[in-house]
TORKOL-4160 file (C-alpha; in steps of 0.2 Angstrom, whole numbers, padded with zeros to 4 digits, m for minus):
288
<pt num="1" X="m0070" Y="m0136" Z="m0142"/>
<pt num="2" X="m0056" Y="m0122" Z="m0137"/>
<pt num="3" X="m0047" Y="m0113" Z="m0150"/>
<pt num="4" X="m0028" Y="m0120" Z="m0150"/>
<pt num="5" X="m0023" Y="m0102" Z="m0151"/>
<pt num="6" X="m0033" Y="m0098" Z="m0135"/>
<pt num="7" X="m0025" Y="m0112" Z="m0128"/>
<pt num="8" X="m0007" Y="m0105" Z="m0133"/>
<pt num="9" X="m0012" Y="m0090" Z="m0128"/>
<pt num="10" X="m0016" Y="m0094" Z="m0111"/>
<pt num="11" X="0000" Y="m0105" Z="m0108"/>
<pt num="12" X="0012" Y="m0093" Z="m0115"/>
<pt num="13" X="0004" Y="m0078" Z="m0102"/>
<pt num="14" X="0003" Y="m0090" Z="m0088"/>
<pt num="15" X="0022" Y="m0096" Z="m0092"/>
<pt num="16" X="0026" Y="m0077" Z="m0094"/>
<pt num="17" X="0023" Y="m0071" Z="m0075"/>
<pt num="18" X="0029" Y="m0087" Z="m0069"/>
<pt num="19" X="0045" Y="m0082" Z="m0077"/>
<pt num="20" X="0045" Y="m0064" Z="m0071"/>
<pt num="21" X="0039" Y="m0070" Z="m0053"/>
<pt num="22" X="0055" Y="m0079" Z="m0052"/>
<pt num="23" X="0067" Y="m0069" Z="m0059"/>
<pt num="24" X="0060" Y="m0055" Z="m0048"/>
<pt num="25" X="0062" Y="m0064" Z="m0035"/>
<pt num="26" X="0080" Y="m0071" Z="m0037"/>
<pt num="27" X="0085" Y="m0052" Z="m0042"/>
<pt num="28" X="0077" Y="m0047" Z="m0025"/>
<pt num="29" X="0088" Y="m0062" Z="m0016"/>
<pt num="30" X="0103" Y="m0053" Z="m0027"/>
<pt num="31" X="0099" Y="m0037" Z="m0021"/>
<pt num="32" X="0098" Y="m0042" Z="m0002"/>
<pt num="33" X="0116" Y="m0050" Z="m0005"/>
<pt num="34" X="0121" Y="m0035" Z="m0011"/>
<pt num="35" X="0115" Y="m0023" Z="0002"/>
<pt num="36" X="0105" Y="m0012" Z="m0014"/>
<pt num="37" X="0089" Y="m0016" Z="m0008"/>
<pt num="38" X="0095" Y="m0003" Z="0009"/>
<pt num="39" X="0083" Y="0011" Z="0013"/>
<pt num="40" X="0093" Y="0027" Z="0009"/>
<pt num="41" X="0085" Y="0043" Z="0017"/>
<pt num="42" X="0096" Y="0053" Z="0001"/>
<pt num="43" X="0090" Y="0041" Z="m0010"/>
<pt num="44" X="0071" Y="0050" Z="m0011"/>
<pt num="45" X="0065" Y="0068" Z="m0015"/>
<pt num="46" X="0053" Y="0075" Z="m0006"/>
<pt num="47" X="0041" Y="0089" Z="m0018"/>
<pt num="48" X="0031" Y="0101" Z="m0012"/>
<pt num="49" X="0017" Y="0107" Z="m0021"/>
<pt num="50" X="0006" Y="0120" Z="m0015"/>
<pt num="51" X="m0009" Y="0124" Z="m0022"/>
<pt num="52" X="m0020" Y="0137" Z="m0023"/>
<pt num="53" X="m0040" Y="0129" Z="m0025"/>
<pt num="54" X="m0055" Y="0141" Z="m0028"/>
<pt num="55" X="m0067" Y="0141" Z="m0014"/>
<pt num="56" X="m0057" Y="0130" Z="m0003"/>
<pt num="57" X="m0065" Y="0133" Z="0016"/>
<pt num="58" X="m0053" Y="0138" Z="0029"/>
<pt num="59" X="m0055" Y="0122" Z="0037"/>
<pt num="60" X="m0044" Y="0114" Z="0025"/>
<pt num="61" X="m0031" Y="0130" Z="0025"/>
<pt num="62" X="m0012" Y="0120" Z="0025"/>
<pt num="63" X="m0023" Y="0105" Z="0023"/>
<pt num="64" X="m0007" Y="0093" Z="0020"/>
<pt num="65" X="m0008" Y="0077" Z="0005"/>
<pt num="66" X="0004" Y="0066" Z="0004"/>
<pt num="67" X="0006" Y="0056" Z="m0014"/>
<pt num="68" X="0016" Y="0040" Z="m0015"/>
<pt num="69" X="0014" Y="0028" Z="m0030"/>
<pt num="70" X="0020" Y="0012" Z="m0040"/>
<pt num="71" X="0027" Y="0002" Z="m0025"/>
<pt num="72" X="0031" Y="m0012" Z="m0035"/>
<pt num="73" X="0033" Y="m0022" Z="m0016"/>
<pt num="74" X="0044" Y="m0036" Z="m0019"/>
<pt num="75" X="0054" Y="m0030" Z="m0036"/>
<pt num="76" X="0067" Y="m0021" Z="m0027"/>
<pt num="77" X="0057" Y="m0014" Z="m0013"/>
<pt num="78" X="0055" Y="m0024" Z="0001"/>
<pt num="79" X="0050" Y="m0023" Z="0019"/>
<pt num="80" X="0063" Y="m0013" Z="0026"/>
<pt num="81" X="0064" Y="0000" Z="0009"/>
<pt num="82" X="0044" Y="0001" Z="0013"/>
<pt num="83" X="0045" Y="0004" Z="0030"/>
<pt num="84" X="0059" Y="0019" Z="0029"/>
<pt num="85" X="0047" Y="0026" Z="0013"/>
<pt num="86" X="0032" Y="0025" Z="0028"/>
<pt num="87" X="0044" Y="0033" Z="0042"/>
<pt num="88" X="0046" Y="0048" Z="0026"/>
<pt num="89" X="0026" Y="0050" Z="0025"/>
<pt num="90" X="0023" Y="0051" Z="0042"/>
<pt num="91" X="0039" Y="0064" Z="0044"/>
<pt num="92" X="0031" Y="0076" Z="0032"/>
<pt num="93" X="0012" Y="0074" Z="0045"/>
<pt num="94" X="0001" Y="0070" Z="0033"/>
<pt num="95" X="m0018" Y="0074" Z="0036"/>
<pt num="96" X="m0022" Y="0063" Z="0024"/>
<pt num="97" X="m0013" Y="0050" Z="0014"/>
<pt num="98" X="m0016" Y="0043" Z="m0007"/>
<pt num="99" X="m0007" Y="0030" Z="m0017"/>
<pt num="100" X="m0012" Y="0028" Z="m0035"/>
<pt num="101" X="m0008" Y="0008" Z="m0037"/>
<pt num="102" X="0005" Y="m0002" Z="m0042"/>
<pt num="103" X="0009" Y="m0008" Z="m0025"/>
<pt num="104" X="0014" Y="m0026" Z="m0032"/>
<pt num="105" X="0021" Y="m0032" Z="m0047"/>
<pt num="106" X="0022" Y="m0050" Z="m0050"/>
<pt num="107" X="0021" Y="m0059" Z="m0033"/>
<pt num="108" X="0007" Y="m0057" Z="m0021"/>
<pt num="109" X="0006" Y="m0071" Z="m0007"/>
<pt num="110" X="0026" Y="m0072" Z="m0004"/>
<pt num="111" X="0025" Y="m0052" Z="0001"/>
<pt num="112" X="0009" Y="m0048" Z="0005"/>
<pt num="113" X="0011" Y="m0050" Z="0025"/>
<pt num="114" X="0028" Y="m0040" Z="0026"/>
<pt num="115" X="0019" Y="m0025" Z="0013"/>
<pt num="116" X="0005" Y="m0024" Z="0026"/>
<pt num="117" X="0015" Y="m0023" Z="0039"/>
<pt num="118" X="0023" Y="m0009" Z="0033"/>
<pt num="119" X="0008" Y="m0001" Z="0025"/>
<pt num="120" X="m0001" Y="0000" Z="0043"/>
<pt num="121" X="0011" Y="0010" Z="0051"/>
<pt num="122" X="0005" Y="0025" Z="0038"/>
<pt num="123" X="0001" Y="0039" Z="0052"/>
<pt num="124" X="m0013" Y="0050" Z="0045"/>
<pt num="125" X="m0028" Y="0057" Z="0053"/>
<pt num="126" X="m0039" Y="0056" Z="0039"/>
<pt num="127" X="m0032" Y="0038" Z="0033"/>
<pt num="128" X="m0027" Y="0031" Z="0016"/>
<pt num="129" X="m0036" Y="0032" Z="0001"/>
<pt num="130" X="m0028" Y="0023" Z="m0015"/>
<pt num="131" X="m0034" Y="0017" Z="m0033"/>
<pt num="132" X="m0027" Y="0000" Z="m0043"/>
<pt num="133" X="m0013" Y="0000" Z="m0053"/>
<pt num="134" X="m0013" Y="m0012" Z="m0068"/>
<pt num="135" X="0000" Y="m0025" Z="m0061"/>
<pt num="136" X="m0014" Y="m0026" Z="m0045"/>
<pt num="137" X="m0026" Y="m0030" Z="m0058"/>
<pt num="138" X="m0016" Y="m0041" Z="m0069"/>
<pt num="139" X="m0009" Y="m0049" Z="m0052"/>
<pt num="140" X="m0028" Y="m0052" Z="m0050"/>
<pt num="141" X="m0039" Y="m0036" Z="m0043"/>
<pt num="142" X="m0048" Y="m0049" Z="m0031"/>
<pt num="143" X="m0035" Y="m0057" Z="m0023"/>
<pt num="144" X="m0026" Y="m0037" Z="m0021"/>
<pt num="145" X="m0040" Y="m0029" Z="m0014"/>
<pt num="146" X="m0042" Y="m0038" Z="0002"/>
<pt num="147" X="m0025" Y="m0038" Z="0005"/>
<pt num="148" X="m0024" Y="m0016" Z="0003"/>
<pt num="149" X="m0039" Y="m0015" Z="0015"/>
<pt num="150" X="m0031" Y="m0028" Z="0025"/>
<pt num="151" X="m0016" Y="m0013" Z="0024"/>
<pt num="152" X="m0030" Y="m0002" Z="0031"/>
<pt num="153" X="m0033" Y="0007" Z="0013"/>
<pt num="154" X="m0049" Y="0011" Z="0007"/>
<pt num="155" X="m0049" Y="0008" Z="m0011"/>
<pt num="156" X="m0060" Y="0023" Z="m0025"/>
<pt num="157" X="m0066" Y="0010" Z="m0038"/>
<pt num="158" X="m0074" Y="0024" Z="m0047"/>
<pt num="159" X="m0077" Y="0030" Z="m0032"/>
<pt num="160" X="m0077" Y="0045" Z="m0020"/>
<pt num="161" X="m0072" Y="0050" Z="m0004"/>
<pt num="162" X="m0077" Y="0065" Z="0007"/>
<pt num="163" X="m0067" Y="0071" Z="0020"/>
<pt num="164" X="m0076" Y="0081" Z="0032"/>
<pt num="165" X="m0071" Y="0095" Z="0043"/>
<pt num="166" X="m0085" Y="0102" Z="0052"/>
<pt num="167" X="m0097" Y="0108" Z="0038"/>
<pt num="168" X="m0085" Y="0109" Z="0025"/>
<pt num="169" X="m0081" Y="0095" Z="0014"/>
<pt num="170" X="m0066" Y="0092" Z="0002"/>
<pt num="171" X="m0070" Y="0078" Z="m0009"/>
<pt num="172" X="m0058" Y="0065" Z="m0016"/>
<pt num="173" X="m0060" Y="0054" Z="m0032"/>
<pt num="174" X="m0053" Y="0039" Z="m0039"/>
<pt num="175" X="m0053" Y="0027" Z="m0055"/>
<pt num="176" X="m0052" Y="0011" Z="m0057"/>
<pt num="177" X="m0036" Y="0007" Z="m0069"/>
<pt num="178" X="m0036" Y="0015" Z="m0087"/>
<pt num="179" X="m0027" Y="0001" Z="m0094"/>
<pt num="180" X="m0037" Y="m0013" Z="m0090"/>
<pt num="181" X="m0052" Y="m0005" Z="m0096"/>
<pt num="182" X="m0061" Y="m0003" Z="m0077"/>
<pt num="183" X="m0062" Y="0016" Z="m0077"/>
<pt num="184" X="m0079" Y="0024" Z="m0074"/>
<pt num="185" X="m0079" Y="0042" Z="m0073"/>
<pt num="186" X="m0097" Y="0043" Z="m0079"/>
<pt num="187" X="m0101" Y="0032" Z="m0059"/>
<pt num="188" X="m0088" Y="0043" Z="m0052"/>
<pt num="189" X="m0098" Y="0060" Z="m0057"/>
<pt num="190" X="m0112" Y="0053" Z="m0053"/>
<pt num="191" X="m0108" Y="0050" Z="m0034"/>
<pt num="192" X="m0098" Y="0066" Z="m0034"/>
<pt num="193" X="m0110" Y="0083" Z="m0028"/>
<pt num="194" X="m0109" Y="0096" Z="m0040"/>
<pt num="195" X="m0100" Y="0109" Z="m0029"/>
<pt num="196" X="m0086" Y="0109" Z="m0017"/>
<pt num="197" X="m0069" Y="0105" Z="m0018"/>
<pt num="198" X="m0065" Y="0091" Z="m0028"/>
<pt num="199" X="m0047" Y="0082" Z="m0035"/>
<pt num="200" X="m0045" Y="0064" Z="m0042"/>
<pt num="201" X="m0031" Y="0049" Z="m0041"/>
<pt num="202" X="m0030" Y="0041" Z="m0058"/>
<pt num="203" X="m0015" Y="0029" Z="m0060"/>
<pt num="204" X="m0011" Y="0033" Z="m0075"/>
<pt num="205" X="m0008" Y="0055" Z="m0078"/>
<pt num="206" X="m0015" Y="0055" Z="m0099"/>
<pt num="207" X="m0032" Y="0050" Z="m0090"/>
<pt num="208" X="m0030" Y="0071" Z="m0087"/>
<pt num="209" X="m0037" Y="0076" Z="m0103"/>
<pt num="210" X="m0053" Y="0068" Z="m0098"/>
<pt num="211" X="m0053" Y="0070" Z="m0081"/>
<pt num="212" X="m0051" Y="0091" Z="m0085"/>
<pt num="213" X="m0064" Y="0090" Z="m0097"/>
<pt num="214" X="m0079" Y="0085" Z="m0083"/>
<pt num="215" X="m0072" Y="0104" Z="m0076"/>
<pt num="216" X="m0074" Y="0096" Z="m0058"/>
<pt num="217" X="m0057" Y="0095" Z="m0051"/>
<pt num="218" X="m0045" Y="0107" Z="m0048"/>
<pt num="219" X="m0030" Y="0093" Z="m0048"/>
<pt num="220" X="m0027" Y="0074" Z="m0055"/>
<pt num="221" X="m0013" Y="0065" Z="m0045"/>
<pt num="222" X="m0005" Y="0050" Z="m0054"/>
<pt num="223" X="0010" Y="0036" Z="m0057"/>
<pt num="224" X="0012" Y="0024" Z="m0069"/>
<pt num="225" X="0025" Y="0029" Z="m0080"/>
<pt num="226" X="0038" Y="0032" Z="m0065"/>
<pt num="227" X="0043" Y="0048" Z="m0071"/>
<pt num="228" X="0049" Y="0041" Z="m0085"/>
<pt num="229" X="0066" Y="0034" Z="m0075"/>
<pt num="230" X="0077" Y="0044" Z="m0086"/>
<pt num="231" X="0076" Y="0063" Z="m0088"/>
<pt num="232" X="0088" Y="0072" Z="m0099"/>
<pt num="233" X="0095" Y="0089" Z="m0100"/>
<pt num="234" X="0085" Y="0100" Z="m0114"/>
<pt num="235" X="0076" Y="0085" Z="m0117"/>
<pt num="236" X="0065" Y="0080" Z="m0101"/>
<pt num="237" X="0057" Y="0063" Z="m0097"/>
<pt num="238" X="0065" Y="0050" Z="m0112"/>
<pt num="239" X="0053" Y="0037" Z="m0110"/>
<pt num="240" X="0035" Y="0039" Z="m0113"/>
<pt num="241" X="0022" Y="0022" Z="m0116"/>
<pt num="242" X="0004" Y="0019" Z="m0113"/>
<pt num="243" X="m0003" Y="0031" Z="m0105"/>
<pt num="244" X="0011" Y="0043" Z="m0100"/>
<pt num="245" X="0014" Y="0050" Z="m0118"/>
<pt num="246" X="0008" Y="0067" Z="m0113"/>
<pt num="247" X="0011" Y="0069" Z="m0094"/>
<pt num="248" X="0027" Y="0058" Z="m0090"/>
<pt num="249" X="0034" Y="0068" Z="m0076"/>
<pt num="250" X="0032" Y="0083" Z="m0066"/>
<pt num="251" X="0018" Y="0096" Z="m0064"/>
<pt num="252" X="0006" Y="0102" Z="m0078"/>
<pt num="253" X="m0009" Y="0114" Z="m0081"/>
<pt num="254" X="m0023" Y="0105" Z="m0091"/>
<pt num="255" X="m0037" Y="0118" Z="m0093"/>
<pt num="256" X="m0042" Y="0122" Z="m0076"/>
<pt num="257" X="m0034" Y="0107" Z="m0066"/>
<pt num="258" X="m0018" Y="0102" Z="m0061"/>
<pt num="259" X="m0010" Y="0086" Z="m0065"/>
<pt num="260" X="0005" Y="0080" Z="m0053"/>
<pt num="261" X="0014" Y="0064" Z="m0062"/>
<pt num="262" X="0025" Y="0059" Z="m0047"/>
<pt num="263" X="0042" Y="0047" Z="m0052"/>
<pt num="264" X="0035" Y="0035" Z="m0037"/>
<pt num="265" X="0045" Y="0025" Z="m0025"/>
<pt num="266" X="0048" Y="0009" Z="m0033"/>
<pt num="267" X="0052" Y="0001" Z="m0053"/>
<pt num="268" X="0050" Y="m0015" Z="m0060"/>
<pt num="269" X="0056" Y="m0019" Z="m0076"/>
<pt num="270" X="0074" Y="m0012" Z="m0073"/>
<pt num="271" X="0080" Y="m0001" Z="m0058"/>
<pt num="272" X="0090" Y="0015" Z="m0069"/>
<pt num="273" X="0086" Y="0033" Z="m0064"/>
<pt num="274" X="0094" Y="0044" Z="m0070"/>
<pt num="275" X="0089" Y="0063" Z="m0063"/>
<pt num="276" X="0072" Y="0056" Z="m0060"/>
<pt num="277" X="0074" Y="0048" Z="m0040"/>
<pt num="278" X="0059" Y="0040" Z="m0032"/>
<pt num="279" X="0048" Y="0054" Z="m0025"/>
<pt num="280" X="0037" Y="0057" Z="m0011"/>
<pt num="281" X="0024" Y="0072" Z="m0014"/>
<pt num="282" X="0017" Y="0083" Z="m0001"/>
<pt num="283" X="0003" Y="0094" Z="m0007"/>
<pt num="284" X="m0004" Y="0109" Z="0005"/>
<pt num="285" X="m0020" Y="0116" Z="m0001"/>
<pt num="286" X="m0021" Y="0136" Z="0000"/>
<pt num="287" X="m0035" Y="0148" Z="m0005"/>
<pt num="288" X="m0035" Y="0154" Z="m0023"/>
């Protein structure tokens, strides 16, 4: 017999995104009647990081990555928003391109075709790479995969990537989503080689600690915690939560790795920014 608690439990979660699927979709309807949901060029920052990396082969001299994460398509971002963010990726001539999740939030079959749309137009000679967020996997990690690939994404679930030029090789990393428990670093390593170039996309940035421990990567790249949406003079990022208490916003060194947090391109639960605007993030890889 089923635990009436389960039962409550399940109703209430269910009855939960049905409430937030509708509501972001009438705030959507709202935002399109009033014109906010616009793509604004001014409205997105542009970073450039360059990074030095220890016996990086000169193939990958100015070797270009551009970051984008936490889409949240459908919660303010729609089709055109997404297709202007795209027209930014290709601007900046990507080699290759990396999302790290979040590309929905609480509805999947009303958006999915006008989010692939956009998503194919990604120009990049060494494609897209991306990780899950955990509204893909709470949205259902089944039903958000083939829709990414679909996108023309190749998904790192604990997983790695090498991309080849001639003989070298610089290799790319991903985790499955902290949150949810689907992270595997121990598979990740395993797959990885022990030498050559090597960064990792984890969704969310206080996966660093761990990730800098293995002394395997020379930079983590992440989103999640939209840089914290509000960042205050003297005080920084204001808003830290599950998994961005450490790295909310911005660069840091963790032992011998980078970390990037990028502010990503969309939100979800409210829209406010305040000195904290959706980011793009260009790294260009350089000899040590």
């Amino acid at each position: 017999m089923n635990n009436p608690n389960d039962l409550h439990a399940t109703w209430h979660g269910r009855l939960n995104i049905r409430w937030r699927a509708n509501m972001q979709m009438s705030m959507a309807r709202l935002m399109r009647h009033l014109g906010r949901d616009r793509f604004r060029r001014d409205d997105f920052a542009i970073t450039h990081l360059p990074l030095g990396v220890a016996g990086l082969d000169s193939a990958f001299y100015g070797y270009r990555i551009v970051h984008i994460t936490d889409i949240h398509y459908g919660h303010w971002v729609t089709q055109e928003r997404l297709e202007g963010i795209v027209a930014l990726i290709n601007e900046q001539k990507p080699d290759l391109v990396v999302n790290t999740g979040d590309f929905i939030s609480y509805v999947l079959d009303e958006v999915a075709p006008e989010m692939v749309q956009a998503l194919q137009k990604i120009d990049a000679p060494d494609g897209s790479l991306a990780v899950m967020g955990n509204h893909d996997h709470w949205m259902g990690a089944n039903r958000v995969r083939p829709v990414l690939r679909e996108a023309g994404l190749t998904l790192l679930d604990n997983d790695v990537y090498p991309v080849r030029r001639g003989e070298a090789v610089l290799y790319v990393a991903g985790v499955d989503n902290v949150t949810v428990g689907a992270d595997d670093l121990t598979a990740v390593l395993t797959k990885l080689p022990n030498d050559g170039p090597a960064l990792i996309l984890a969704h969310e940035p206080d996966f660093a600690d761990e990730a800098a421990a293995t002394q395997r990567f020379f930079l983590q790249l992440s989103g999640h915690s939209h840089g914290s949406q509000i960042i205050l003079p003297r005080i920084g990022p204001l808003l830290r939560g599950h998994h961005f208490k450490k790295y909310p916003a911005g660069r840091y060194q963790v032992g011998d790795m980078a970390l990037y947090t990028s502010h990503g391109v969309g939100t979800h639960t409210f829209r406010l920014r305040i000195n904290c605007p959706p980011e793009i993030v260009v790294v260009t890889l350089h000899p040590a």
